[in-house]
KOLVEXLO-17395 format. One record per residue (C-alpha): z, y, x; residue number from 1. Coordinates in steps of 0.2 Angstrom, whole numbers, always signed. Each point is the difference from the previous one (the first is absolute). Layout:
<sites>
@w: Z; v: Y; u: X; resi: NUM
...
</sites>
This chain:
<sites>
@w: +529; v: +355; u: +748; resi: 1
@w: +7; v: -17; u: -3; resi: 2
@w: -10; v: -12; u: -8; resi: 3
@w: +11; v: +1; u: -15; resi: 4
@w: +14; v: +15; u: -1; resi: 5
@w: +8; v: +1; u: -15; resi: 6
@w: +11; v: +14; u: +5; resi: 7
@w: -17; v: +9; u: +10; resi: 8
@w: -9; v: -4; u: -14; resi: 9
@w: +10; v: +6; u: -14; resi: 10
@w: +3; v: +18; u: +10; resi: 11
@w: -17; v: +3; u: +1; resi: 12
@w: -3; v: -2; u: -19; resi: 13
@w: +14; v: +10; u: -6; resi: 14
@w: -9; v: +15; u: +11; resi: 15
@w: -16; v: -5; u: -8; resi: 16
@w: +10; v: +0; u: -16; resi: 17
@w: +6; v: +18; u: +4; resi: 18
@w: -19; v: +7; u: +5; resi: 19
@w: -6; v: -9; u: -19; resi: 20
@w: +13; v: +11; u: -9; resi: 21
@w: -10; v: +16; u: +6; resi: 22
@w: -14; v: -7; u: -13; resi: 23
@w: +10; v: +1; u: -14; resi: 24
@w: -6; v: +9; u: -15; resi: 25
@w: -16; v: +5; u: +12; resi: 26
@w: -9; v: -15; u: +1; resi: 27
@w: -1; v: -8; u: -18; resi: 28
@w: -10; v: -9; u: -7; resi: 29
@w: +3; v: -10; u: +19; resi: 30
@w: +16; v: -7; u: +4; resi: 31
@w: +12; v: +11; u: +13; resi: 32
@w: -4; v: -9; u: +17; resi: 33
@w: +7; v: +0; u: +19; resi: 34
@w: -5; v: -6; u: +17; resi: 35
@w: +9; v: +0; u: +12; resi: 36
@w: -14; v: -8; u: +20; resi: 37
@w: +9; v: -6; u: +16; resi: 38
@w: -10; v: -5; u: +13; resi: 39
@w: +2; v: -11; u: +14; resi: 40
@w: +6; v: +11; u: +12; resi: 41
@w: +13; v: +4; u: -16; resi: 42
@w: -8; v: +17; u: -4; resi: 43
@w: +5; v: +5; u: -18; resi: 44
@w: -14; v: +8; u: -13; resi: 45
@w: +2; v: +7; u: -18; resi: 46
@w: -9; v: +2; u: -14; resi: 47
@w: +2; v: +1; u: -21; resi: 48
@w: -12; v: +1; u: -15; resi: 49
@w: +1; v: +20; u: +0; resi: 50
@w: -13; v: +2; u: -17; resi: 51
@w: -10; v: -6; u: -11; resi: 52
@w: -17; v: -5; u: +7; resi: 53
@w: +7; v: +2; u: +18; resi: 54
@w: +3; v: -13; u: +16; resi: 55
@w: +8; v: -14; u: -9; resi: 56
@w: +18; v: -3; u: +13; resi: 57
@w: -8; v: -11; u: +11; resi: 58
@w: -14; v: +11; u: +4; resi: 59
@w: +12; v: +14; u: +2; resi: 60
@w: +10; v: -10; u: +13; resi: 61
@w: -15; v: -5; u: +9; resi: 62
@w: -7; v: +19; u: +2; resi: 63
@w: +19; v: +7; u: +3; resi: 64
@w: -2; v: -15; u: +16; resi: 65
@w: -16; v: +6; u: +6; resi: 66
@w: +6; v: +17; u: +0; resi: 67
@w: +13; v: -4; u: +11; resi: 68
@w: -8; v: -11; u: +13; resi: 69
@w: +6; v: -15; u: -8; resi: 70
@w: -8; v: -16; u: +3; resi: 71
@w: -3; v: -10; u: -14; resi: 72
@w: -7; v: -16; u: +8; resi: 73
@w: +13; v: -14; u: -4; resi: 74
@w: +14; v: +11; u: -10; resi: 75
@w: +10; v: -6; u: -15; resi: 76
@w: -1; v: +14; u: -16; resi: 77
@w: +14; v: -2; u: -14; resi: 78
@w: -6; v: +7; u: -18; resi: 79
@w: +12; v: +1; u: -14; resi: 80
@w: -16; v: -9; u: -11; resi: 81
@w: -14; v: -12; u: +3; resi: 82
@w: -16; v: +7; u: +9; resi: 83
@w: -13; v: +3; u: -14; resi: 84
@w: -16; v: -10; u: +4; resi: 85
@w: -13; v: +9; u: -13; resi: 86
@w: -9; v: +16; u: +1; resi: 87
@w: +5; v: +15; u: -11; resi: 88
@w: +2; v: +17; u: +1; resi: 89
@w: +3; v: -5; u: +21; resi: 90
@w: -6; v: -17; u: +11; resi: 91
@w: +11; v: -14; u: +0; resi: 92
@w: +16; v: +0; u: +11; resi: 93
@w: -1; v: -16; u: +5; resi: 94
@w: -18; v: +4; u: +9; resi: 95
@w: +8; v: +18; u: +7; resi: 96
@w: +14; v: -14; u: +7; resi: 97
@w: -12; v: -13; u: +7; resi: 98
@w: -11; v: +12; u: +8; resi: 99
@w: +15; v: +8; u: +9; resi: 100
@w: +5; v: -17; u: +7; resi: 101
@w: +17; v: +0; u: -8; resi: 102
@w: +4; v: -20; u: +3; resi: 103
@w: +16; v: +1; u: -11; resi: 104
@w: +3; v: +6; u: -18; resi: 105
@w: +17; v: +0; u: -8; resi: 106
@w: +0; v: +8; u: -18; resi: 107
@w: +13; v: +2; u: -12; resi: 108
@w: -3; v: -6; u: -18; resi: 109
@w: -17; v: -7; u: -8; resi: 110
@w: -11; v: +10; u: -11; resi: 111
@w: -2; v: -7; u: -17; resi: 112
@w: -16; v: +12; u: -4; resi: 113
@w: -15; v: -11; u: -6; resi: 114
@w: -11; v: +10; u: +11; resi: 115
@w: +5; v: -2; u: +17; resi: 116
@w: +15; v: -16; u: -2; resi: 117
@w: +1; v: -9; u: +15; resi: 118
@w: -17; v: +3; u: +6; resi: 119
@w: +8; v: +13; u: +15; resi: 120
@w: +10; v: -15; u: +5; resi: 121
@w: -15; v: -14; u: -1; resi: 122
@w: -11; v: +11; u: +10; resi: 123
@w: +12; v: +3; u: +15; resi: 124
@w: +4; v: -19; u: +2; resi: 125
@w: -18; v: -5; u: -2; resi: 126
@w: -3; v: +13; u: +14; resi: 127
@w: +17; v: -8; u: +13; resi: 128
@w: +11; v: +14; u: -5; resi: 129
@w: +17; v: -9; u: -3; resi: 130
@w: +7; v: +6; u: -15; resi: 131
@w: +17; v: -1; u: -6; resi: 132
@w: +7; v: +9; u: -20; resi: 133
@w: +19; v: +2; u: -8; resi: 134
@w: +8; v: +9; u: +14; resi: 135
@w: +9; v: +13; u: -10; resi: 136
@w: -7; v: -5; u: -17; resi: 137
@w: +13; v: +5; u: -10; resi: 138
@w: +1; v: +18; u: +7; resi: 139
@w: -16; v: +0; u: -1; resi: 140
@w: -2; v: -6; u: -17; resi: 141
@w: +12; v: +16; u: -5; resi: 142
@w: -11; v: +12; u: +9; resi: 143
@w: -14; v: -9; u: -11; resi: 144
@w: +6; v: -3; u: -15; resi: 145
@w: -8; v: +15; u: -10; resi: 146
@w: -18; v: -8; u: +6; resi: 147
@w: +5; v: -19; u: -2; resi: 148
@w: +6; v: +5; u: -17; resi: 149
@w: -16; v: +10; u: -5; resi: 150
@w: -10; v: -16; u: +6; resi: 151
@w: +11; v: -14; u: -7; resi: 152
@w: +5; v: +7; u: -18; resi: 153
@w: -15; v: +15; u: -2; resi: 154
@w: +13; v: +14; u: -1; resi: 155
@w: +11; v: +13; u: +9; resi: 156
@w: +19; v: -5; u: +7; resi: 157
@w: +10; v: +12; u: -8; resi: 158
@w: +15; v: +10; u: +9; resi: 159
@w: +12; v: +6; u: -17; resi: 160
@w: +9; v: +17; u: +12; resi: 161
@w: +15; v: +9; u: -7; resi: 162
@w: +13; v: +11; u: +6; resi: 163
@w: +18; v: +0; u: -4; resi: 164
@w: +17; v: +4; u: +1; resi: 165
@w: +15; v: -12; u: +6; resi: 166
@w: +4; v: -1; u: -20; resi: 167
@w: -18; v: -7; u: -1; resi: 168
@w: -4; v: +16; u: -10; resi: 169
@w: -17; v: +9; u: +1; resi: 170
@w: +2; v: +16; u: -9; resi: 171
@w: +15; v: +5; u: -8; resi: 172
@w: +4; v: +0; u: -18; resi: 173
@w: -9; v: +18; u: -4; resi: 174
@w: -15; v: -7; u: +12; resi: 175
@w: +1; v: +10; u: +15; resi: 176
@w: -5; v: -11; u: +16; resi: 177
@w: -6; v: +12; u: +15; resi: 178
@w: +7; v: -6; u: +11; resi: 179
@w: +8; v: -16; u: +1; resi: 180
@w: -5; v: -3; u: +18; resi: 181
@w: +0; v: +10; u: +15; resi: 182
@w: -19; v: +10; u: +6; resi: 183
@w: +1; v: -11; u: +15; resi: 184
@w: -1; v: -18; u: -12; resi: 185
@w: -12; v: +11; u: -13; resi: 186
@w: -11; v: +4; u: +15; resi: 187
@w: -2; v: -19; u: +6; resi: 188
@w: -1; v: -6; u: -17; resi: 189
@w: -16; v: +13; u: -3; resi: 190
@w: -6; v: -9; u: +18; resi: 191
@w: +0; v: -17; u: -8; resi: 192
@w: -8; v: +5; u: -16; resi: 193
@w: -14; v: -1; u: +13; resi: 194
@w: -1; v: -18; u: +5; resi: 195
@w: -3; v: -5; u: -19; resi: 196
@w: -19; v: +2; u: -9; resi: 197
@w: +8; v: +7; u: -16; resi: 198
@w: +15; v: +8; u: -7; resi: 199
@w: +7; v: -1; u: -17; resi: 200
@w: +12; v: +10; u: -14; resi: 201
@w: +1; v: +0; u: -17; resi: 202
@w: -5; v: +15; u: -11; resi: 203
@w: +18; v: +5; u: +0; resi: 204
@w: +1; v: +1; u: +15; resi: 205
@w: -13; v: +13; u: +1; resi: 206
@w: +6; v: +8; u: -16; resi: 207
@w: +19; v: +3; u: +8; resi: 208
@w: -3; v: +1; u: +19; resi: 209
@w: -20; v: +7; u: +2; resi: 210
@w: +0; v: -10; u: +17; resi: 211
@w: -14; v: +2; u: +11; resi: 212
@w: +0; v: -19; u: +7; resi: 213
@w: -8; v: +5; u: +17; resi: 214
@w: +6; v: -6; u: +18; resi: 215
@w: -2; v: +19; u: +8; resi: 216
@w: +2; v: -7; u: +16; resi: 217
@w: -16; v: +3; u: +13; resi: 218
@w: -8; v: -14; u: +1; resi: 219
@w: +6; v: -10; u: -13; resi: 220
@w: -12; v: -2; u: -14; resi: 221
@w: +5; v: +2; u: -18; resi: 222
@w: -1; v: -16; u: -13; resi: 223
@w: -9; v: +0; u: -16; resi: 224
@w: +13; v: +8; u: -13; resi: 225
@w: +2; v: -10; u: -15; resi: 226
@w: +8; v: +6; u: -15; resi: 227
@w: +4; v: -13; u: -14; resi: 228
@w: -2; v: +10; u: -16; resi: 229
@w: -1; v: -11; u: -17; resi: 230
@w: -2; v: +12; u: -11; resi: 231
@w: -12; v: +13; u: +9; resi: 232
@w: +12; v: +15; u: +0; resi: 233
@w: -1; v: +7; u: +18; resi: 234
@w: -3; v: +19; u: +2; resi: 235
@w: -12; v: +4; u: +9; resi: 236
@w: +9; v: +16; u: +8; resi: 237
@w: +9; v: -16; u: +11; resi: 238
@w: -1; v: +5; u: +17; resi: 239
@w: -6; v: -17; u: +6; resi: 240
@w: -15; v: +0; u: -11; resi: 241
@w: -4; v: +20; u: +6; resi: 242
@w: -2; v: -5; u: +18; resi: 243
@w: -19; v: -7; u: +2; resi: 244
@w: +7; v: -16; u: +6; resi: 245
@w: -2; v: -15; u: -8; resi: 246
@w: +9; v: -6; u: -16; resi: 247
@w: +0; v: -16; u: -11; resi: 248
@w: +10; v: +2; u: -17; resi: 249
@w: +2; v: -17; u: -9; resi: 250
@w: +1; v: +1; u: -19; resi: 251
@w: +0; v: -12; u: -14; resi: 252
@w: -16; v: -5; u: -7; resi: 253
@w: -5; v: +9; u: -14; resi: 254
@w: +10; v: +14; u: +2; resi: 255
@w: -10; v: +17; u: +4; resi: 256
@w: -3; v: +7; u: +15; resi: 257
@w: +11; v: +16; u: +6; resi: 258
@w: -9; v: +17; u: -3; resi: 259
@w: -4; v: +11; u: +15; resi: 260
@w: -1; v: -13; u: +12; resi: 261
@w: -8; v: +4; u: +19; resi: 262
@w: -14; v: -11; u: +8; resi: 263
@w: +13; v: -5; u: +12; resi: 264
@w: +9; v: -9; u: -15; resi: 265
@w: -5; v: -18; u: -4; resi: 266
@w: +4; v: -7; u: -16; resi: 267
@w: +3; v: -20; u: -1; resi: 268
@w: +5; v: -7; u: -17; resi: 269
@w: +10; v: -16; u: +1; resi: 270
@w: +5; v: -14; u: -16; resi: 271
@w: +16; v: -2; u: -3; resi: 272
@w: +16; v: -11; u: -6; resi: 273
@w: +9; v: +4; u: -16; resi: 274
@w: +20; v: +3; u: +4; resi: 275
@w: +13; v: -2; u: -11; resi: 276
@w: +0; v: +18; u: -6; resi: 277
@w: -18; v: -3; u: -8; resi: 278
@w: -7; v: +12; u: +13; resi: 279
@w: -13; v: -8; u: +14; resi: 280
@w: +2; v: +2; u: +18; resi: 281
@w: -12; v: -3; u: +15; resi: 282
@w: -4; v: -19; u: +7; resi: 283
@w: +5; v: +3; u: +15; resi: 284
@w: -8; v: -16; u: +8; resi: 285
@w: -16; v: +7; u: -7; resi: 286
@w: +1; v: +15; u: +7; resi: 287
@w: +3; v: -9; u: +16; resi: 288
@w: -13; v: -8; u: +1; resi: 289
@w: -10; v: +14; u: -6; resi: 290
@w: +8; v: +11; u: +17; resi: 291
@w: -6; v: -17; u: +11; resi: 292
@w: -19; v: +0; u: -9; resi: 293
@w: +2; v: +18; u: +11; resi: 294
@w: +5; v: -7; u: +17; resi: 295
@w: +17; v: +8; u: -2; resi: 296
@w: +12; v: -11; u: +9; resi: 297
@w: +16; v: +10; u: -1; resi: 298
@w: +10; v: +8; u: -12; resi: 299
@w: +14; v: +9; u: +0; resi: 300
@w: +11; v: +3; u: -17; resi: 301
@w: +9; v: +15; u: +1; resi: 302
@w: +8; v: +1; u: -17; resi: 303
@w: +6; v: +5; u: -11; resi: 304
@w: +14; v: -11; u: -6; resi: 305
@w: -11; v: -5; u: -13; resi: 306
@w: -16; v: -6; u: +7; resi: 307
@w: +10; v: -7; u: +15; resi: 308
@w: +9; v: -11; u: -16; resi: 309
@w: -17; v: -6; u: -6; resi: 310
@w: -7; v: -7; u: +18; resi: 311
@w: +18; v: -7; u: +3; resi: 312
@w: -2; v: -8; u: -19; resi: 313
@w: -15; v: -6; u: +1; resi: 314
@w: +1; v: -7; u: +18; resi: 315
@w: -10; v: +11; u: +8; resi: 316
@w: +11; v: +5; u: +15; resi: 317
@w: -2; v: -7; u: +17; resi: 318
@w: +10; v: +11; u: +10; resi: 319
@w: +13; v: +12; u: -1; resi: 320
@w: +2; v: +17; u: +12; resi: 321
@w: +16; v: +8; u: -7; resi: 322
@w: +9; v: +15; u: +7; resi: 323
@w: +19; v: +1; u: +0; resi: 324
@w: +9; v: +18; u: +1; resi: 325
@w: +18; v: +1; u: +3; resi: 326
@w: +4; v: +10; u: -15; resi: 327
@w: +8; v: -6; u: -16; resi: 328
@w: -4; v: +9; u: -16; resi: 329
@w: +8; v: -11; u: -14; resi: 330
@w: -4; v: +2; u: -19; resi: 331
@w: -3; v: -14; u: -13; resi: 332
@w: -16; v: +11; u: -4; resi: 333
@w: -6; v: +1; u: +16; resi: 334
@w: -17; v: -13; u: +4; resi: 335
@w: +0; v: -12; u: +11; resi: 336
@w: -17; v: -4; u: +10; resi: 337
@w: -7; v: -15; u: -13; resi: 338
@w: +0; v: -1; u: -17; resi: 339
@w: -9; v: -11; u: -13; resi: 340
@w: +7; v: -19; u: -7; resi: 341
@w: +8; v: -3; u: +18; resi: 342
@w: +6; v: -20; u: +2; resi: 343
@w: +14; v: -7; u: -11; resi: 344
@w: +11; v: -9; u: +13; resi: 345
@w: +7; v: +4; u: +18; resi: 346
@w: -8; v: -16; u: +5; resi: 347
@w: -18; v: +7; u: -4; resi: 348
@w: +0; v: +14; u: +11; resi: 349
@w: -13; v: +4; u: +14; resi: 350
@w: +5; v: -1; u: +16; resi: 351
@w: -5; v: +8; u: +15; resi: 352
@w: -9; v: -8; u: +10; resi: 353
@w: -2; v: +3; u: +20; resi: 354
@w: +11; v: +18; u: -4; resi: 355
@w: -2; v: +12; u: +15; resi: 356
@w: +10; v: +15; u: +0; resi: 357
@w: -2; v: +15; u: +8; resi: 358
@w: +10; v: +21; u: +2; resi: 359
@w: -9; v: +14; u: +0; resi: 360
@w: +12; v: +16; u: -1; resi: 361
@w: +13; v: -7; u: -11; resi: 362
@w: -8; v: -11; u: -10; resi: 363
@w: -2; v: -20; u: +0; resi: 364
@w: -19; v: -7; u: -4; resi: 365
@w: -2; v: -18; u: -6; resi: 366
@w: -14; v: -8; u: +2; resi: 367
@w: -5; v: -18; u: -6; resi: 368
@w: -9; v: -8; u: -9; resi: 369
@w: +3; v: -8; u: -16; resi: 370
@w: -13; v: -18; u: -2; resi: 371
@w: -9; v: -12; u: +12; resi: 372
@w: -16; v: +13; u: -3; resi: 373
@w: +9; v: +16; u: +7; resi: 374
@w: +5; v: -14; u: +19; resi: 375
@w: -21; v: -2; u: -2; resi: 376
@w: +4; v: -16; u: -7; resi: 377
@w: -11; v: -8; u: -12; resi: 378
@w: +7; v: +1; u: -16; resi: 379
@w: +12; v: -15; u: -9; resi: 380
</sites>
């Protein structure tokens, strides 16, 4: 390679990028991580953060080289994140990169984690290994941003997920919604549910759809399911607390807990704010942080209009995944995706930020996100 490539250089990150995405959902609490080795005689290795406790990127890239002959004496390896330099649950990349003889490093975006910052970094330079950071960084900030949010403000980025019609309608007015969208965007959609740590719905929700929340896709994981439930009135016949997997159900403090509960069912009570109705709802913000405390990194909100309303109202969203069916259903009844106080003037509405669009079947996704924190920016 040349000494500096811009366009080499920038390929061979947006590969490394592509293996990181296999981590998602699979390696948390570790950020999702690529590498992508090319040897001097321009021979290519991979390798990605597959699970938790397993060879970090680096390492992977470095075994997936020896396993094909490769020769790692004098190679350059891009990362989409700094090289850690401390010992945890595996060595130090930076010393699995330096005994490999790897004379360039070029990584994506720095790690703000207390633990390892910038030591990966200091060890390789010390060592002759030149070093050079930001290539990418902004692509690989969004990869990121789930774990550079969980570091940087102690709590999960939150993806608020609806469905709905061209009218913008999510049920019609008697509150029939199966299906709005096609089983090719309802299949993909349960894939993603996967890359997120949690998933979230109100009580009603549960009440009127009885969803299981589960990715059922071989080998994807399912999240922890969270349901919001102020007052404590879930049934437990639900199919979602009958299944032996994990369950969190969030209620207000001092309410009682739910009769007839299983083991699987966790129950975590939660202040909260007074509304103009007299009645409380949950901080959310506190139960944020409360989902951080647990290493969860991710969550997805999947309604309903309701509890989407309250993250949205309490600014509590940082990125949107909305599915678009081409169907129009009309009815001034009729809900749309979020409820709540919503914003006074056109001039105060949230914009979309970085939108990317996709098709699947008939259907339009959109998916963007919302503040500086869902582009793994720090917060304003």
């Amino acid at each position: 390679m040349k000494e500096y490539d811009p366009d080499s250089y920038e390929i061979c990150m947006e590969l490394a990028l592509e293996l990181a995405r296999d981590g998602l959902g699979k390696v948390s609490p570790n950020p999702p991580v690529g590498a992508v080795l090319i040897s001097k005689e321009l021979q290519i290795a991979k390798g990605w953060h597959s699970e938790f406790g397993g060879p970090h990127a680096e390492v992977a890239c470095i075994n997936d080289a020896k396993s094909q002959g490769i020769d790692t004496q004098g190679a350059t390896i891009f990362v989409t994140l700094e090289p850690c330099g401390h010992h945890g649950k595996t060595p130090p990349c930076a010393e699995a990169i330096i005994e490999a003889g790897i004379t360039r490093v070029i990584y994506g975006h720095n790690d703000p984690h207390p633990v390892t910052r910038g030591k990966g970094p200091d060890q390789l330079l010390a060592a002759g290994v030149e070093v050079k950071a930001g290539i990418l960084e902004s692509e690989c900030a969004k990869l990121l941003a789930p774990y550079l949010c969980h570091i940087r403000e102690r709590r999960p980025l939150v993806t608020a997920k609806w469905a709905m019609t061209l009218d913008g309608r999510i049920a019609s007015a008697t509150g029939d919604s199966k299906w709005i969208t096609s089983d090719i965007t309802r299949k993909w959609t349960r894939e993603k549910r996967g890359d997120h740590n949690a998933i979230l719905v109100g009580i009603g929700t549960v009440e009127s759809d009885d969803p299981q929340l589960t990715a059922r896709t071989p080998g994807v994981s399912d999240p922890l399911r969270i349901v919001l439930d102020p007052g404590g009135r879930i049934s437990a016949d639900r199919r979602l607390l009958n299944d032996g997997a994990p369950v969190m159900l969030v209620i207000l403090e001092g309410q009682s807990v739910p009769s007839g509960l299983p083991e699987s069912v966790e129950v975590l009570s939660i202040p909260g704010n007074p509304v103009e109705n007299g009645k409380s709802v949950i901080d959310l913000k506190h139960l944020l942080l409360k989902l951080g405390e647990r290493n969860i990194q991710s969550l997805l909100v999947e309604g309903g209009a309701v509890t989407i309303g309250h993250f949205f109202d309490t600014s509590c969203v940082d990125r949107c995944q909305v599915l678009i069916a081409p169907k129009v259903i009309g009815g001034a009844l009729a809900p749309g995706p979020v409820a709540g106080r919503g914003l006074d003037l056109m001039t105060f509405a949230i914009e979309a930020l970085d939108p990317k669009w996709s098709e699947f079947g008939p259907d339009r996704v959109l998916e963007a996100s919302l503040t500086p924190i869902g582009r793994g920016r720090q917060s304003r």
